[in-house]
N, CA, C and O atoms as CSV, one atom per row, in Angstrom:
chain,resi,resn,atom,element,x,y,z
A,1,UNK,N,N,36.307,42.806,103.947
A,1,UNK,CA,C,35.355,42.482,102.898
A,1,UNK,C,C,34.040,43.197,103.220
A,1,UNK,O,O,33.540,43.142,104.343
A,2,UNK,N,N,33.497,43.868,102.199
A,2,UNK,CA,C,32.387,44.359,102.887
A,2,UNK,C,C,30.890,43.464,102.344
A,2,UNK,O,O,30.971,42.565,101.506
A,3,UNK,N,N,29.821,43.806,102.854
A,3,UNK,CA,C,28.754,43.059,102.471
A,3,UNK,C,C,28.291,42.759,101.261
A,3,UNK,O,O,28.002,41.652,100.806
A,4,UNK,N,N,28.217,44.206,100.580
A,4,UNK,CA,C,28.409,43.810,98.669
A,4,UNK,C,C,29.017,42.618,98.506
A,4,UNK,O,O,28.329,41.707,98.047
A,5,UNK,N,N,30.389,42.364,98.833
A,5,UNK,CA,C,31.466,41.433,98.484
A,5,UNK,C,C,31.342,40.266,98.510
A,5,UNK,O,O,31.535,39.457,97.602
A,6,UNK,N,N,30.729,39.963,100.443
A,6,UNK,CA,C,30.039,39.016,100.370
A,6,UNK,C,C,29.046,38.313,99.706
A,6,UNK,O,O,29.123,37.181,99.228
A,7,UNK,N,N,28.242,38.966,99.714
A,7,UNK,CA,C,26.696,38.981,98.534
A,7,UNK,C,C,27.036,38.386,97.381
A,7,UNK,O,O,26.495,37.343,97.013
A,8,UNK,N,N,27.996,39.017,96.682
A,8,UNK,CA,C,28.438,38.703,95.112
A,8,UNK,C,C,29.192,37.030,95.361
A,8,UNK,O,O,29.097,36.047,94.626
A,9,UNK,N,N,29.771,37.148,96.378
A,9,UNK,CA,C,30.830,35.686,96.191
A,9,UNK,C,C,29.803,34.846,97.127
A,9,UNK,O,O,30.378,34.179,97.987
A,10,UNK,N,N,28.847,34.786,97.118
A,10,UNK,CA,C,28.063,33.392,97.950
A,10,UNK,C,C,27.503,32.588,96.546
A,10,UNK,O,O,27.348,31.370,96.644
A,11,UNK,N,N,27.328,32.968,95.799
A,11,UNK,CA,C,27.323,31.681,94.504
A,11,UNK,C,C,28.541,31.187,94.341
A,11,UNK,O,O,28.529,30.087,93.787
A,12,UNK,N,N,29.729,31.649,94.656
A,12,UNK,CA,C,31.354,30.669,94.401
A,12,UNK,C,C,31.164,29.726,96.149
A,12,UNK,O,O,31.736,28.638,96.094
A,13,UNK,N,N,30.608,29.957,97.301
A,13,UNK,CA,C,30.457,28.935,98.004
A,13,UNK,C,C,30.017,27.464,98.146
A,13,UNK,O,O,28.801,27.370,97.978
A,14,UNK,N,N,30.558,26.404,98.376
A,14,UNK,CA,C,30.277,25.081,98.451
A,14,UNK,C,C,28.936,25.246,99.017
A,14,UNK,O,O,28.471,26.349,99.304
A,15,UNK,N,N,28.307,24.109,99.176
A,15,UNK,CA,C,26.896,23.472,100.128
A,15,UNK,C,C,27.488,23.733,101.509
A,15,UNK,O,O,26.878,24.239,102.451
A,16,UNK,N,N,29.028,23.232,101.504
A,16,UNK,CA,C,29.166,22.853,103.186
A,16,UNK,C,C,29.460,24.429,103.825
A,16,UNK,O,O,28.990,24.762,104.913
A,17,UNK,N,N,30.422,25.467,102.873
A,17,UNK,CA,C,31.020,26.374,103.710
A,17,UNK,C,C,29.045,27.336,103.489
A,17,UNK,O,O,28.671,28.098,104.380
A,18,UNK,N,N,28.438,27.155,102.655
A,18,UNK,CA,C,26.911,27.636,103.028
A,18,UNK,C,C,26.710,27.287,104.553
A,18,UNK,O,O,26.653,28.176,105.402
A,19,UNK,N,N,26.625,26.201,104.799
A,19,UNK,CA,C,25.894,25.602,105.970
A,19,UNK,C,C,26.574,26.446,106.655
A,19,UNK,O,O,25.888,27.388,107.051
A,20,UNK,N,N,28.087,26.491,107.067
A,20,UNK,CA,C,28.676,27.471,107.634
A,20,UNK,C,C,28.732,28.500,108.181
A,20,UNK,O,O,28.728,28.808,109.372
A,21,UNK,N,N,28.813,29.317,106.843
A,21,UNK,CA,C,27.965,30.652,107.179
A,21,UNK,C,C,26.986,30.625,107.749
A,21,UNK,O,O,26.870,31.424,108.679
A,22,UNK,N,N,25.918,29.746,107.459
A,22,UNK,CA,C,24.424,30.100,108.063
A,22,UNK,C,C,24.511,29.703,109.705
A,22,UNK,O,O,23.784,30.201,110.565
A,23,UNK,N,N,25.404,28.847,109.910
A,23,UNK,CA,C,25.906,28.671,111.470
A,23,UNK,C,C,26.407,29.533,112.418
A,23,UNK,O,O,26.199,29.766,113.608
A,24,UNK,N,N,27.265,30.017,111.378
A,24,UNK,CA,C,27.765,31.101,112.164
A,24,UNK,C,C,27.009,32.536,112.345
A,24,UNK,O,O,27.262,33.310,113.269
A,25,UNK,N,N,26.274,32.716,111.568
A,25,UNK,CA,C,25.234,33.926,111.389
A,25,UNK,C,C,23.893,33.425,112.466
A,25,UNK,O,O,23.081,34.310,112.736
A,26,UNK,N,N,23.706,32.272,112.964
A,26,UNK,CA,C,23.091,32.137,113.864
A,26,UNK,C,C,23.764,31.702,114.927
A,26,UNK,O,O,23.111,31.762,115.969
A,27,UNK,N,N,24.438,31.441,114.986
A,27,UNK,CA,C,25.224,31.585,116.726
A,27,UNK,C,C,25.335,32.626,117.916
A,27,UNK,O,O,25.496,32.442,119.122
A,28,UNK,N,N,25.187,33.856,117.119
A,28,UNK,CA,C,24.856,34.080,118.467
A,28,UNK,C,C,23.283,35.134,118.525
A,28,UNK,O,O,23.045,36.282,118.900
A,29,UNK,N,N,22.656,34.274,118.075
A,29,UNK,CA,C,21.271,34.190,118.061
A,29,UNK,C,C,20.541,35.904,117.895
A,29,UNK,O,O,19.500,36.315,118.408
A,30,UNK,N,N,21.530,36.661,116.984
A,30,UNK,CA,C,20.960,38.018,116.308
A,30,UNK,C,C,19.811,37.660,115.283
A,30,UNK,O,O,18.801,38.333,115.077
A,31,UNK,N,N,20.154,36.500,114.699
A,31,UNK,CA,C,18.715,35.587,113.292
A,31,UNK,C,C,17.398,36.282,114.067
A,31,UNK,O,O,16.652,37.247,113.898
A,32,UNK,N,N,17.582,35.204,115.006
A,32,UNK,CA,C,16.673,34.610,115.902
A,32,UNK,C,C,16.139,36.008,116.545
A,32,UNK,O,O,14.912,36.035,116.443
A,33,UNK,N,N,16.657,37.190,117.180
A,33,UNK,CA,C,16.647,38.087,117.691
A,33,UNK,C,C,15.884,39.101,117.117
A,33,UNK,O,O,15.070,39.813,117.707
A,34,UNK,N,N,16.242,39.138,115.718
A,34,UNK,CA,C,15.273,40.391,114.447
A,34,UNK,C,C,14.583,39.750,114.551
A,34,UNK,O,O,13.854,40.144,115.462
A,35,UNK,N,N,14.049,38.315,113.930
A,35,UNK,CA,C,13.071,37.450,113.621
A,35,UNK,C,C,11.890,37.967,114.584
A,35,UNK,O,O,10.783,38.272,114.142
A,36,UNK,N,N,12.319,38.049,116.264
A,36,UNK,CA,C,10.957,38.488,116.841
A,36,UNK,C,C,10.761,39.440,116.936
A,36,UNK,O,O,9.638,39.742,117.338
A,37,UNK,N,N,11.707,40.469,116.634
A,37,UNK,CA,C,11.393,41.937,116.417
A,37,UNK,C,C,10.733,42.369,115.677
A,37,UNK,O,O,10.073,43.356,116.002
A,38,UNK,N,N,10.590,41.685,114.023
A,38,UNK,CA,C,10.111,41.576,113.046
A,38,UNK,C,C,8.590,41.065,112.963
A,38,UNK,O,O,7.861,41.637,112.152
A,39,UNK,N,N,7.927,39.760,113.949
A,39,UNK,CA,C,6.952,39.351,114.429
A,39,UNK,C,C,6.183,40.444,115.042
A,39,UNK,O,O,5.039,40.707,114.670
A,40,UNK,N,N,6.813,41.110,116.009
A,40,UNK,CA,C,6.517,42.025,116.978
A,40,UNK,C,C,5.936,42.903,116.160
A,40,UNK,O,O,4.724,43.107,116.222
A,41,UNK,N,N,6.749,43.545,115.272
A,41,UNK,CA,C,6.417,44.567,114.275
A,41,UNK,C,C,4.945,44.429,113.732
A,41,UNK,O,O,3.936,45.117,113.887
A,42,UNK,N,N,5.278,42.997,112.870
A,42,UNK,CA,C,4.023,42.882,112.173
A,42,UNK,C,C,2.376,42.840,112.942
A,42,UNK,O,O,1.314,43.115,112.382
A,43,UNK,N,N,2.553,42.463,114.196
A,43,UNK,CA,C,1.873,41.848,114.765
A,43,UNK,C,C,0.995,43.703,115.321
A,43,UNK,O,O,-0.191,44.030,115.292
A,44,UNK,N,N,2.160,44.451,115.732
A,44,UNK,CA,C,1.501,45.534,115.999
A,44,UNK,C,C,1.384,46.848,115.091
A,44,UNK,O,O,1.065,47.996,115.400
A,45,UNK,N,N,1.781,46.236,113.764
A,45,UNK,CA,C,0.963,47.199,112.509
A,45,UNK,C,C,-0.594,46.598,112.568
A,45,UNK,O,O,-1.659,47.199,112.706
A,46,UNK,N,N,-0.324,45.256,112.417
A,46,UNK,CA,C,-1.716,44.360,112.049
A,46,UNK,C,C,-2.612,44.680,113.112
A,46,UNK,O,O,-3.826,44.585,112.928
A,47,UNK,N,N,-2.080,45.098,114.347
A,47,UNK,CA,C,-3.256,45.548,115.192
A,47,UNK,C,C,-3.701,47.201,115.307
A,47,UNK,O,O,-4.707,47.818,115.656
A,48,UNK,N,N,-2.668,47.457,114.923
A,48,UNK,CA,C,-2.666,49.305,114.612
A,48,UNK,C,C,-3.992,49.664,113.344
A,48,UNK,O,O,-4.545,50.763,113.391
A,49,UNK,N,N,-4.436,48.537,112.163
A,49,UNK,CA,C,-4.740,49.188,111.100
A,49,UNK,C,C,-4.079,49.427,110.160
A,49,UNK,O,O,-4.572,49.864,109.120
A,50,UNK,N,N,-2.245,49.089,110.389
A,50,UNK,CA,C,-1.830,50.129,109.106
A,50,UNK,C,C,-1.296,48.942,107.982
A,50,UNK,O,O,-0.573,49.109,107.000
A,51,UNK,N,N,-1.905,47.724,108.479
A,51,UNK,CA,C,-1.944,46.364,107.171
A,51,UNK,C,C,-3.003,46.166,106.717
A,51,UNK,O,O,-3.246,45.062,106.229
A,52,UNK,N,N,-4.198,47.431,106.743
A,52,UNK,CA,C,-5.600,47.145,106.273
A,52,UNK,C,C,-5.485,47.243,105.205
A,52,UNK,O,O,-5.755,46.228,104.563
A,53,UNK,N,N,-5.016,48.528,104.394
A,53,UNK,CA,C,-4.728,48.362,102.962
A,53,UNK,C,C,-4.682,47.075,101.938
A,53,UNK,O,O,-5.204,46.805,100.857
A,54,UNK,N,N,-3.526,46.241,103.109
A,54,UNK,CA,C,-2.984,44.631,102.314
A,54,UNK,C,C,-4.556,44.332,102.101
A,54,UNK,O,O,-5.333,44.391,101.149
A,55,UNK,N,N,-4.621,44.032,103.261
A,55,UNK,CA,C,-5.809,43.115,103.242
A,55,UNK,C,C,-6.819,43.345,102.245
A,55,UNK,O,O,-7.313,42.392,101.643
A,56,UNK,N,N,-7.128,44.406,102.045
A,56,UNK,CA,C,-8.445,45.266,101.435
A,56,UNK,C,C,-7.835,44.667,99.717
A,56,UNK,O,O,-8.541,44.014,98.948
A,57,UNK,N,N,-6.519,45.058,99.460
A,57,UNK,CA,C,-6.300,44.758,98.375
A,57,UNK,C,C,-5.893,43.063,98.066
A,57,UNK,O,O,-5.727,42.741,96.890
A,58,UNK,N,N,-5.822,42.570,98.578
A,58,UNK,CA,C,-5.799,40.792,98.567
A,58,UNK,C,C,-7.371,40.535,98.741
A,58,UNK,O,O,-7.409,39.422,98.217
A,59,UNK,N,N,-8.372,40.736,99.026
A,59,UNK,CA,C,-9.638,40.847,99.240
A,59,UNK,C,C,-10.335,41.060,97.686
A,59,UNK,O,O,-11.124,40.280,97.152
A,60,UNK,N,N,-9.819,42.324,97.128
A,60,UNK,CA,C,-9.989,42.742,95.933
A,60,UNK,C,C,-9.482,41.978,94.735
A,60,UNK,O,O,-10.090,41.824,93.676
A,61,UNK,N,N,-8.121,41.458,95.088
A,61,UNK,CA,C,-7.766,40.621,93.677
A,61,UNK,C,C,-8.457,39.025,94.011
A,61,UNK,O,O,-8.762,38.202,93.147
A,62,UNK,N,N,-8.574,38.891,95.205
A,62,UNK,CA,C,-9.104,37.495,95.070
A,62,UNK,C,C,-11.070,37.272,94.315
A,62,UNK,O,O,-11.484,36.475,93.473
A,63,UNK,N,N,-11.876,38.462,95.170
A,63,UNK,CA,C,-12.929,38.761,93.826
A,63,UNK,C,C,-13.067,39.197,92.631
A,63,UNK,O,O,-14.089,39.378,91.968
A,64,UNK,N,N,-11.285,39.461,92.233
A,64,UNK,CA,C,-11.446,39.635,90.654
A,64,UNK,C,C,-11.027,38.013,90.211
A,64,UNK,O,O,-11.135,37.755,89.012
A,65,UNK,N,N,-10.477,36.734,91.286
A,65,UNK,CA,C,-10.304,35.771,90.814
A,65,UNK,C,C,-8.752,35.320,90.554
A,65,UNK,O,O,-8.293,34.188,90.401
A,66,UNK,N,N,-8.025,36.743,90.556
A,66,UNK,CA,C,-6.713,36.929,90.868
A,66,UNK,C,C,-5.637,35.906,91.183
A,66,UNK,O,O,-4.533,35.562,90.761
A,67,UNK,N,N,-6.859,35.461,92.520
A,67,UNK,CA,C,-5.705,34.607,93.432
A,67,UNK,C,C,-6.408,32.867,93.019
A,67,UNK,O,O,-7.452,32.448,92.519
A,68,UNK,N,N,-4.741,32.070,93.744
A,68,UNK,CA,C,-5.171,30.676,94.135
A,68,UNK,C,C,-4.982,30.037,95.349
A,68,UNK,O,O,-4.123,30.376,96.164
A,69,UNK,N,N,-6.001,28.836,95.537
A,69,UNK,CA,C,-6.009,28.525,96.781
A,69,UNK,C,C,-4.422,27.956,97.042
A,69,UNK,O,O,-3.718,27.580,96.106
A,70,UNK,N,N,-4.020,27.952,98.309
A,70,UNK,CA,C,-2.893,27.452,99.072
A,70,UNK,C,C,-2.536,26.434,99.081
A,70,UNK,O,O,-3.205,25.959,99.999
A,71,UNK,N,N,-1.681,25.348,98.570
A,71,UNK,CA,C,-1.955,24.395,98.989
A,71,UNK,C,C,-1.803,23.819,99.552
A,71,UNK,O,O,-2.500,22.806,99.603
């Protein structure tokens, strides 16, 4: 089965064989593994400069009023 396949048939999955999958996709802790790779990442764009852009532009729509507070 390839991943497409998968993808398409996870709306014909129950609640329980969900839970399942998501068990088994974290067992042996690859989730967990990108997850801090992914942290890592962000953490050293955000210190590099090269997430200033974001910022500059979330900065910008929030003084056009753009945005709302969090709640």
């Amino acid at each position: 089965m390839t991943v497409t396949e998968i993808i398409e048939n996870l709306p014909k999955l129950t609640l329980q064989e969900k839970f399942a999958l998501s068990d088994a996709l974290d067992a042996d802790g690859a989730i967990a593994a990108d997850n801090d790779a992914w942290d890592r990442q962000i953490h050293e764009d955000m210190k590099s400069g090269r997430l200033d852009f974001l910022f500059a532009e979330a900065d910008a729509a929030h003084a056009r009023g753009e945005t709302e507070e969090w709640p």
